[in-house]
N, C-alpha and C positions, 0 to 999 in steps of 0.2 A: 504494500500500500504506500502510496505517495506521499510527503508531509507537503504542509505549506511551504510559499516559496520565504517566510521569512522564519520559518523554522531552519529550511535548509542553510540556507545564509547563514545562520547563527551556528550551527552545527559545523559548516565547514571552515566559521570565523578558530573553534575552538578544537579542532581535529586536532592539529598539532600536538595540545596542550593538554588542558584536562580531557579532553574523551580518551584520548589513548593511554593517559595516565589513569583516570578511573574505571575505563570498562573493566580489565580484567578481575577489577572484585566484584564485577558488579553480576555477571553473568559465566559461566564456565566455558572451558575454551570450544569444548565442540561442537557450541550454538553456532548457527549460520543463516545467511537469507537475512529475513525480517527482523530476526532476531539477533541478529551479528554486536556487537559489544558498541560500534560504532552506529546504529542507528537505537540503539537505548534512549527512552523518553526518560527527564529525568524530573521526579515530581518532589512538591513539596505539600505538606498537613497543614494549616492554620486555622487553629482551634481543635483543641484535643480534648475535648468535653464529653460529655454524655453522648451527643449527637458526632462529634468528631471523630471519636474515638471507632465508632460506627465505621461512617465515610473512609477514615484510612486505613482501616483493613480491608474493608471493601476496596480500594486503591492498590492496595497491598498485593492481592489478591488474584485480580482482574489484568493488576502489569503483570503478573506471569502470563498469563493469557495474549498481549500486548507486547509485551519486553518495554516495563513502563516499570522505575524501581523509583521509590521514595527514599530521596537522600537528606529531607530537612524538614524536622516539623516545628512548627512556632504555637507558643500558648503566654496569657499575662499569668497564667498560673503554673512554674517552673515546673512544681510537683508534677505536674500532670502531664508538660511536655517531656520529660524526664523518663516517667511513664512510658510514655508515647514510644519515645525512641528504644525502649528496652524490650517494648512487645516488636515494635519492625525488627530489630536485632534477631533476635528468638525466631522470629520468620525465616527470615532469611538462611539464619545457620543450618535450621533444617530443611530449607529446601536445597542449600549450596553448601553447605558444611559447615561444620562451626570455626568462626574466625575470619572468614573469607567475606564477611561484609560487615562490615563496623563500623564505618565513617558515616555517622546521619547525624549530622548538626542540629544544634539545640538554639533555637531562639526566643528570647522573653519579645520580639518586638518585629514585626511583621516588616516592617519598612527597610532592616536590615536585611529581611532573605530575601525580598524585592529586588535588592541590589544586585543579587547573582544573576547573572547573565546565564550561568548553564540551565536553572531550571527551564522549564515547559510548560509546565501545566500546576495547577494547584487543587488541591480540596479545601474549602473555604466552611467553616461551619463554627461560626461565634457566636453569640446573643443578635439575637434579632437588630436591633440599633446599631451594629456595626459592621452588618453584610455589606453597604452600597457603598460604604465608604471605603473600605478596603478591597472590594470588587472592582471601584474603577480604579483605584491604584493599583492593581493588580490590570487592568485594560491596561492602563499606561504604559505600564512594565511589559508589556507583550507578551504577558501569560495568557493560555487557557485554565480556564475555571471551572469546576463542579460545587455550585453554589448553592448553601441548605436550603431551604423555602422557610420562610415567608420570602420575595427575592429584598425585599427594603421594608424600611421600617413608616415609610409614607409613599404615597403614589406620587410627590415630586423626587423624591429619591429614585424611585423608581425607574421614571422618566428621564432623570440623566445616569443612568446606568443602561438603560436602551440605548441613550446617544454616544459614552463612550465605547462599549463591546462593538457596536459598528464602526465609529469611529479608526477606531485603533486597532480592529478586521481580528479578533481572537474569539479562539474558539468559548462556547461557553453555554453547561450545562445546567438545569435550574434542578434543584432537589426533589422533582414532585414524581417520584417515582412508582407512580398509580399508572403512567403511562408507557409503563414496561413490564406491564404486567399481561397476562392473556385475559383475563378477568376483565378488564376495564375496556381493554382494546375490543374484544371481541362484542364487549353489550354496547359501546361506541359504535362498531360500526355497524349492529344489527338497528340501530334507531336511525342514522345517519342515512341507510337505504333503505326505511322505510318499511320496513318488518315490521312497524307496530301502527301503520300508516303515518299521518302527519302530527309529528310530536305536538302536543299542546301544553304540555305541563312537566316541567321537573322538579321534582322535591328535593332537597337533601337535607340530612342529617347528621349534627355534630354535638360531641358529646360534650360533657358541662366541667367545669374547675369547681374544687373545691377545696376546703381546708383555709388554714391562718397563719398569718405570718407574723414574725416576733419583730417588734420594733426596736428591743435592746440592741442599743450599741456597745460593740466591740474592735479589741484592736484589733488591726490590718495585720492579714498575718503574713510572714518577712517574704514566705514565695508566692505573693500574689499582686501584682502591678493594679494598684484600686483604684486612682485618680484614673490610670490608664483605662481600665475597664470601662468606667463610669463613659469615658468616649465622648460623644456628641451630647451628654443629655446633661441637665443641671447637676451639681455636689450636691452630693448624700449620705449622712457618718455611714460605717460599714458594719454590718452585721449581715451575718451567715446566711438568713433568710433571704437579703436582698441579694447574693449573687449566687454562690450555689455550693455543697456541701464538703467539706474540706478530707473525710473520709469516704470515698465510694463515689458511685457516680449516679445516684439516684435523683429525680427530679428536681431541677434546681429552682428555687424561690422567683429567678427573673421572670420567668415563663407566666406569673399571675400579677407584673408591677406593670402597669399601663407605661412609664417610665421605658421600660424596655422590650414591649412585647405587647400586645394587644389581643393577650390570651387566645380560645378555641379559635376566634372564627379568622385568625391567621394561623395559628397553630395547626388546626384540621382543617378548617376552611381551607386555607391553600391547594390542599391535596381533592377535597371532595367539590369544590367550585369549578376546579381546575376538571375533574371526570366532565363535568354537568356541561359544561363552558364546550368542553370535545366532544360532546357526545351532541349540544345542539349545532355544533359547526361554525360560532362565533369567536373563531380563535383572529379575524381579520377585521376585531376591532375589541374598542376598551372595555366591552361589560353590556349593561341596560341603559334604559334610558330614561327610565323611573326608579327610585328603593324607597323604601320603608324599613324600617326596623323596632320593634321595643325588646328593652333587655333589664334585667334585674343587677341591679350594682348594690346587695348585701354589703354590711359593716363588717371586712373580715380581716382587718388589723395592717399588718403590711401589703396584704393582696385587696388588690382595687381594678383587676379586670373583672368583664361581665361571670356571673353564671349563666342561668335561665334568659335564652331569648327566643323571639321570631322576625321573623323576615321577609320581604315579599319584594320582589325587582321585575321590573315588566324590559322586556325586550323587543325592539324596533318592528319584529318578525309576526308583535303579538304572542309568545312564549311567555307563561308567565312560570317564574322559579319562585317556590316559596323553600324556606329553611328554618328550623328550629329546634333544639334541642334533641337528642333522641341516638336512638342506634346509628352509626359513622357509617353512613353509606347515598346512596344516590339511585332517586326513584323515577325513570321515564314513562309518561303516560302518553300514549299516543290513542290514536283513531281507532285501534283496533286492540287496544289495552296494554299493560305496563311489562316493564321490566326494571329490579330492582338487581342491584350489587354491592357489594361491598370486600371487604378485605379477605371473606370466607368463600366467595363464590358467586354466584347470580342464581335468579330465578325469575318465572316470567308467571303470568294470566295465565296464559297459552305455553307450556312446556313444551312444544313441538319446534315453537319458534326458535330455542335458544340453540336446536341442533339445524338451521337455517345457513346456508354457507352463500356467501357473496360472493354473485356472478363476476365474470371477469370484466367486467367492463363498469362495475360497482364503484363505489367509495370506498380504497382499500387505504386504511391509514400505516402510519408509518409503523413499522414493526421490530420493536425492539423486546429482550428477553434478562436483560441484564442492564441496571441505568447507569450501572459504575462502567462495566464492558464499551457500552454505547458510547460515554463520553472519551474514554480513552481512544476507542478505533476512531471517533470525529474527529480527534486530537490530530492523533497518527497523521488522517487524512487532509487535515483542514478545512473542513465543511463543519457547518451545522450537527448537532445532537436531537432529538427526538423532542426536548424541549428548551429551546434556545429561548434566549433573553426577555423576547419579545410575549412568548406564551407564557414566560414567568413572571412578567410583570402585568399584563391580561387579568391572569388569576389572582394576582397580589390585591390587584387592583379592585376588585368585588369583594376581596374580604374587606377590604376597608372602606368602602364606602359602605359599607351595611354598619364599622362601625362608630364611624360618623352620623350617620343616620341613627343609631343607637344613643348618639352622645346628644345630637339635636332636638331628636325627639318629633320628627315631621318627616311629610315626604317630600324629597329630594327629587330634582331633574337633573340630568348628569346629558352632557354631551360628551358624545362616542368620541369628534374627530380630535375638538380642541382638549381633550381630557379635565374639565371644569365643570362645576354646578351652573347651571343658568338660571341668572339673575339674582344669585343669592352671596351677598360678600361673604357672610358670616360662614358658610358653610366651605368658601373656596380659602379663608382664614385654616380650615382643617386640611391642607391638601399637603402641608409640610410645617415644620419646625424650625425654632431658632436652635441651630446647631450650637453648642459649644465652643471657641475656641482649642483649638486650631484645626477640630475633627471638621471639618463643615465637609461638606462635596460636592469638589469643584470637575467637572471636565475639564 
C-alpha cells in the first residue's frame, strides 16, 4: 500500500538516520515487503487514561497487522504514562523477544512529542476539553490522528478542527467506533435502501449519570500536571473527584463536570446520534433544523451534568428523531415498521427483513471490521478513514445542540449551512467558550 506523498518525503528526509538506526528493534530481520523495517509507521499514545489506555493497545495491536509500532506515549499524569510505556514494552518482548524493543519515550507534555519529526500518526484520547486543541496541533505537526469522540468540547471547536485536518491534508480518525461494526452497518444500510420503506422516525437511546462528587480539596499530587490538565477551562482547587482516580483506572469524576464534559448525551450521544445521523443518510450536512430538549440537573455535589432527559430534533427531510433516556441503542421506524440495534445485536417488526441483502446496485456503505485497523491502513494509505473529521464533528454537533437546548430551555432553529441558531444571540452565545490562556485554538 502506498503512503502519502508527505509521509514519503518525511520518510526518505530521515532514511539515512533514525529509520535505519531504529528499524532493526523495531521489527525482526526476516520481515519484508510492506513490512520491511524501513517502511514502519511510527506512532505515538496521548492520553493514557481509562479510555487511552484502551486506544493504545488497540494501536498496539493493529500495527502488527500494519507494521505501525508505538515508540512514544504522553500523559499530565506521569504515573500512568509510565504505565503506559511498561504495558507497550511487555508487548513487544513477547511478540519480538525480550529486550529487543525498549526505546518508547515518556512525555508529561504533548507539545514536546509534536516536535518529533519521525512520528506519523497519533492516538489522541484526553478529557473531552482538550481533544480540539491538541488535534489541530497535532494537524499542524502533520500527524494522523485517531481521535476519542466526543470530536470537541463545542461545535466552534469543532468547526476549526474540520478547517485544520483539511487544511494541513492528515489523515484522521474520529473514535465512534459503532461504524465498524457489522451490527450498525448492516441495520444502516437495511433503512438506507429502504427495507422498512421511507424512514419516518428514529429514536434513540442513552443511558443516564449518576452518583456524587466530593468537593474536598486536596493537594496536587507531584505526578500529575493540574494547572496543565485544567487546559482551556477556568482554575479549580484539585481534588480527586474532579479529575480522575489516582489508583486504577475506573471512571473518572470529569466525565459528570459540565466544566469538562457534557456528560451522556456526548459521552453516548456521540456514538448512538452518530448510528441515527448514518442510518438517515445526513452525514452531508450539520444535524436538524429544529431541537428541543428538557433535562433534569439534580443537586449532586461536584457533578453538574444532566441525568434524566428528552429530546426531539426535526430534520429538513421531515425525519423526526426523538431521544431520551433508556436502553443505549437506536430505533428506525419506517413505512413498513422498525428496526432496532444496539451494542448486542438488532432486531426488527419483521424478522425476515434483517436476513435482507442489498442489491448491487444498492446503498453499500463503507465497510470496515476493525476502527483501530481502518485508521492505521488510511494512515499507510493517505486517504480518509471510515469516519473522518467531518462525520465527527456532524455527530458532535447534535449532541450539543440538544445540550444547549437543555441548558435554554426552548426550541431552537439551527441552520445546517452556516452552523448557527437563527435569530437567537443568546443561544449562538452557547456555540463556544472563553478558552483559557494560552490553550485557546487557533488554526
Amino acid at each position: 500500500m502506498k503512503r502519502s506523498t508527505m509521509k514519503i518525503t518525511r520518510r526518505q528526509a530521515l532514511k539515512a538516520t533514525a529509520a535505519a538506526v531504529a528499524a532493526p528493534l523495531i521489527v525482526p530481520s526476516h520481515v519484508f515487503g510492506q513490512n520491511a523495517p524501513s517502511n514502519t509507521m511510527l506512532m505515538a499514545s496521548i492520553g493514557t487514561g481509562r479510555m487511552g489506555h484502551g486506544d493504545m493497545k488497540a494501536c498496539l495491536y493493529s500495527g502488527l497487522k500494519t507494521n505501525a509500532r508505538i515508540v512514544a506515549v504522553c500523559d499530565l499524569d506521569l504515573n500512568r504514562a509510565e504505565h503506559a510505556k511498561g504495558e507497550v514494552v511487555a508487548a513487544y518482548d513477547k511478540e519480538f523477544g525480550k529486550g529487543k524493543y525498549q526505546d518508547i519515550e515518556v512525555y508529561g507534555d504533548y507539545r514536546e512529542l509534536l516536535k518529533r519529526k519521525d512520528i506519523d500518526g497519533l492516538t489522541i484520547s484526553t478529557p473531552d476539553h482538550w481533544h480540539a486543541k491538541i488535534a489541530v496541533e497535532a494537524a499542524k505537526a502533520g500527524k494522523g490522528m485517531y481521535l476519542q469522540k466526543p470530536l470537541a468540547h463545542s461545535i466552534g471547536e469543532g468547526q476549526k478542527l474540520v478547517q485544520a485536518v483539511r487544511k494541513y491534508k492528515v489523515v484522521f480518525q474520529t473514535g465512534s467506533q459503532q461504524r465498524s461494526s457489522v451490527y450498525f452497518r448492516h441495520v444502516c444500510e437495511l433503512v438506507r435502501n429502504g427495507f422498512i420503506g421511507q424512514l419516518k422516525q428514529v429514536d434513540v437511546g442513552l443511558p443516564a449519570d449518576s452518583g456524587t462528587g466530593k468537593y474536598v480539596e486536596m493537594p496536587v499530587p507531584e505526578n500529575l500536571n493540574y494547572d496543565m490538565w485544567l487546559g482551556s477551562t477556568q482554575e479549580v482547587p484539585y481534588t480527586q473527584d474532579r479529575v480522575h482516580p489516582q489508583r486504577g483506572y475506573g471512571r473518572p469524576g470529569w466525565l459528570q463536570i459540565e466544566q469538562f464534559s457534557r456528560g451522556m448525551i456526548t459521552g453516548w450521544g456521540a456514538h448512538m446520534y452518530d448510528t441515527a445521523q448514518w442510518g438517515i443518510g445526513n452525514d452531508d450536512s450539520s444535524g436538524p433544523v429544529e431541537i428541543k430538549a428538557t433535562a433534569e440537573f439534580p443537586e449532586r455535589g461536584l457533578f453538574d451534568v444532566h441525568t434524566k432527559f428528552e429530546g426531539e430534533a426535526l430534520y429538513a427531510n421531515g425525519i423526526v428523531m426523538t431521544s431520551k433516556t433508556g436502553p443505549a441503542g437506536v430505533r428506525f421506524t419506517g413505512e413498513k415498521g422498525w428496526i432496532w440495534v444496539d451494542r448486542g445485536g438488532f432486531k426488527a417488526e419483521n424478522p425476515e427483513v434483517l436476513k435482507s441483502k442489498v442489491p448491487e446496485n444498492g446503498v453499500h456503505l463503507y465497510k470496515s471490521n476493525d476502527h483501530m485497523l481502518d485508521y492505521l491502513t488510511a494512515l499507510r494509505e493517505g486517504r480518509d478513514p471510515i469516519c473522518p473529521v467531518e462525520v465527527g464533528h456532524r455527530s458532535n454537533t447534535i449532541c450539543v445542540l440538544h445540550h444547549i437546548a437543555m441548558k435554554l430551555g426552548r426550541t431552537l432553529k439551527w441552520d445546517t449551512k452556516k452552523e448557527e441558531f437563527v435569530g437567537d444571540k443568546e443561544a449562538n452565545e452557547w456555540l463556544d467558550f472563553k478558552h483559557r490562556e494560552p490553550w485557546t485554538v487557533e488554526v
